[in-house]
C-alpha positions in Angstrom: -97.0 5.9 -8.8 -97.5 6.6 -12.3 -95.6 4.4 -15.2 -95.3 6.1 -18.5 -95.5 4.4 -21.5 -92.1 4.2 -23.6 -93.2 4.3 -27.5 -90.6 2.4 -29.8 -90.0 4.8 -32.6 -88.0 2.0 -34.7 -88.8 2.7 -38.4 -90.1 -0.4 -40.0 -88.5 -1.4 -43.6 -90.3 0.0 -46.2 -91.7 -2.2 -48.5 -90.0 -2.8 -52.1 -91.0 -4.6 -54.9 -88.9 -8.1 -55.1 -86.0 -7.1 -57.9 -84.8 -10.0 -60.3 -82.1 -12.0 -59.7 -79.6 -10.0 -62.1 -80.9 -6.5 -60.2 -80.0 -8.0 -57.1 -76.4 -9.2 -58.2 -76.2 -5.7 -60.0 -76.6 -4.2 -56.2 -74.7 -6.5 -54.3 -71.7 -5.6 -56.5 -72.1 -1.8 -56.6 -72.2 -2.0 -52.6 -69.3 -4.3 -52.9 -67.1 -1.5 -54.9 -67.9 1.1 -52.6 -65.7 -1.1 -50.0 -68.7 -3.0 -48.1 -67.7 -6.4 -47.1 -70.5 -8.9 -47.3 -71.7 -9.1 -44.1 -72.4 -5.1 -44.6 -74.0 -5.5 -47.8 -76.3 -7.7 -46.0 -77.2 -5.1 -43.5 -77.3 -2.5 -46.1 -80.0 -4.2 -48.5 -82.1 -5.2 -45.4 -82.0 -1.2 -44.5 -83.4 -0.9 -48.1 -86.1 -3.1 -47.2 -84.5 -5.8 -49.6 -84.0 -9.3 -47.8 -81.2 -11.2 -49.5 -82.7 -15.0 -47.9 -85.3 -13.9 -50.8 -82.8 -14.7 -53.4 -81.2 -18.0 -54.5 -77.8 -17.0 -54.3 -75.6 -15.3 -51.3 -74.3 -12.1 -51.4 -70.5 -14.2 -50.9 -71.3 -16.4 -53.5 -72.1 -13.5 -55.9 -69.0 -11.6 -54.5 -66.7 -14.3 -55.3 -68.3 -15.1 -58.9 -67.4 -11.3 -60.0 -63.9 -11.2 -58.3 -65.2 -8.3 -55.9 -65.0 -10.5 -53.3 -63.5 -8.8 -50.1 -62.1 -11.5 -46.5 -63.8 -9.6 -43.7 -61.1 -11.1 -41.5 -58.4 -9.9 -43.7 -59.9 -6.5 -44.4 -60.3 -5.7 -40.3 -56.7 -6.7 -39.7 -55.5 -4.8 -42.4 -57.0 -2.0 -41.2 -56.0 -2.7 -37.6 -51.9 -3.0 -39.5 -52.6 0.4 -41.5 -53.6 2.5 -37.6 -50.5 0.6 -36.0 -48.2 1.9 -38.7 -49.6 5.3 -38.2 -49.3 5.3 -34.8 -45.5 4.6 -35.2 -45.0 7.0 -37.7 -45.9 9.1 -35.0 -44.1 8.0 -32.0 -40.7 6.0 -32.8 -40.3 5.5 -29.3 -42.8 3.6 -29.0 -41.3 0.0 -28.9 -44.6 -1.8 -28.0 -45.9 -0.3 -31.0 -43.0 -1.7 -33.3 -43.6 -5.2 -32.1 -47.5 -5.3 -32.6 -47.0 -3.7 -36.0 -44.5 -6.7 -36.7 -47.4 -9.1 -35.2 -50.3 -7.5 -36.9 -48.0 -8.1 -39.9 -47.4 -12.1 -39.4 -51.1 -12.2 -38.8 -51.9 -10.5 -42.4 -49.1 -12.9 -44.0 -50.7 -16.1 -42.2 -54.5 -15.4 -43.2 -53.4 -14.7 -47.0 -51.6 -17.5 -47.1 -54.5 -19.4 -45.9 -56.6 -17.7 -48.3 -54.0 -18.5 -51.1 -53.8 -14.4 -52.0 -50.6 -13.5 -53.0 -48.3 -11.9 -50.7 -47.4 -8.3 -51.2 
């Protein structure tokens, strides 16, 4: 019995020079307009071969300094509100639908009260 050899073709970072502090904030808040949260800015710079534990401040920190700052809880159930109401849109009949939109809903109103953002 032969065993092949299984080669990992996982492409290593490439190296990039260290940027500044205010290049760094400058990139963490252009990913953050493009609608990133901050856990996928994280995983964005590290792509770039830019390791954010290399800088003093966190990506949040930075976030909530510039007012850019995005809840990743609040974002995924917003989104998980917005494909409910579609859904519904689609098919009135649909009464389970009707009561986990109104759920969904209590959920978003609970977690921006807790986060003290106003209510819309």
């Amino acid at each position: 019995m032969v065993k092949k050899k299984v080669e990992k073709t996982e492409e290593k970072p490439k190296k990039v020079k260290k940027l500044s502090e205010a290049e760094f904030e400058k990139k963490v808040i252009d990913l953050a307009k493009k609608g990133l949260t901050s856990e996928k800015i994280g995983e964005e710079l590290r792509q770039q071969g830019i390791h954010p534990k290399n800088y003093d401040k966190k990506i949040s920190k930075i976030l909530k300094e510039k007012d850019v700052y995005i809840n990743p809880d609040l974002k995924n159930v917003e989104g998980k509100l917005e494909r409910v109401k579609k859904h519904f849109e689609k098919n009135k009949q649909d009464k389970r639908a009707k009561r986990e939109k109104d759920r969904i809903f209590a959920q978003v109103r609970k977690l921006k009260k807790y986060h003290k953002i106003p209510v819309k």
